[in-house]
C-alpha positions in Angstrom: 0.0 0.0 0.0 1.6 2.9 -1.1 0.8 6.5 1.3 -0.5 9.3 -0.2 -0.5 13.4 0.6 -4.0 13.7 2.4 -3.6 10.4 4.4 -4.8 11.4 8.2 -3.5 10.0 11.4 -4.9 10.7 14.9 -2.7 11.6 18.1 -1.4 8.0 19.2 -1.6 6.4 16.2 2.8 5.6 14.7 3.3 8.2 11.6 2.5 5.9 8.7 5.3 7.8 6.9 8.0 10.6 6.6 6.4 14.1 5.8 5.1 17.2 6.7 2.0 16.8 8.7 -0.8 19.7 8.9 -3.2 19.5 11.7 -6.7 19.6 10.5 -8.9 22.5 12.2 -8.1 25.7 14.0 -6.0 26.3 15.5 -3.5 24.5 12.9 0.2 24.3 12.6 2.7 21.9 10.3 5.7 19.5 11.5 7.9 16.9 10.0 7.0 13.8 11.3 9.3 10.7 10.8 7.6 7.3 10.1 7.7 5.1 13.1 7.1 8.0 15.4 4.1 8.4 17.5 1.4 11.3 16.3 1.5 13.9 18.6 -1.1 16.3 20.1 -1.4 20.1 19.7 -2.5 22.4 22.2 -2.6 19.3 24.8 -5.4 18.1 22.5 -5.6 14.8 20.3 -6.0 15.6 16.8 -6.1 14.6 13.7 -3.0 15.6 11.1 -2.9 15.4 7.4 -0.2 14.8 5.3 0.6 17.5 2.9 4.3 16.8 2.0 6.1 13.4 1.4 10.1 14.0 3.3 
């Protein structure tokens, strides 16, 4: 299965793959994400990120 830009991942969940990840909603802010790693919230909130850039 090959990962896309626009593929979503919650808070928890491992980074399905290397990129730059967008968190959906407001507020929203971007961060490289290396696959393996765990998701990580924003704000001290779960959320859901997007990716928008293959690394």
């Amino acid at each position: 299965m090959t990962t896309q830009v626009g593929t979503t991942a919650r808070t928890g969940e491992r980074c399905p793959v290397s990129g730059v990840w967008k968190v959906l909603g407001t507020p929203s802010t971007t961060a490289p994400i290396a696959k393996g790693n765990v998701m990580p919230p924003y704000g001290d909130q779960a959320v859901t990120w997007q990716l928008i850039r293959l690394a």
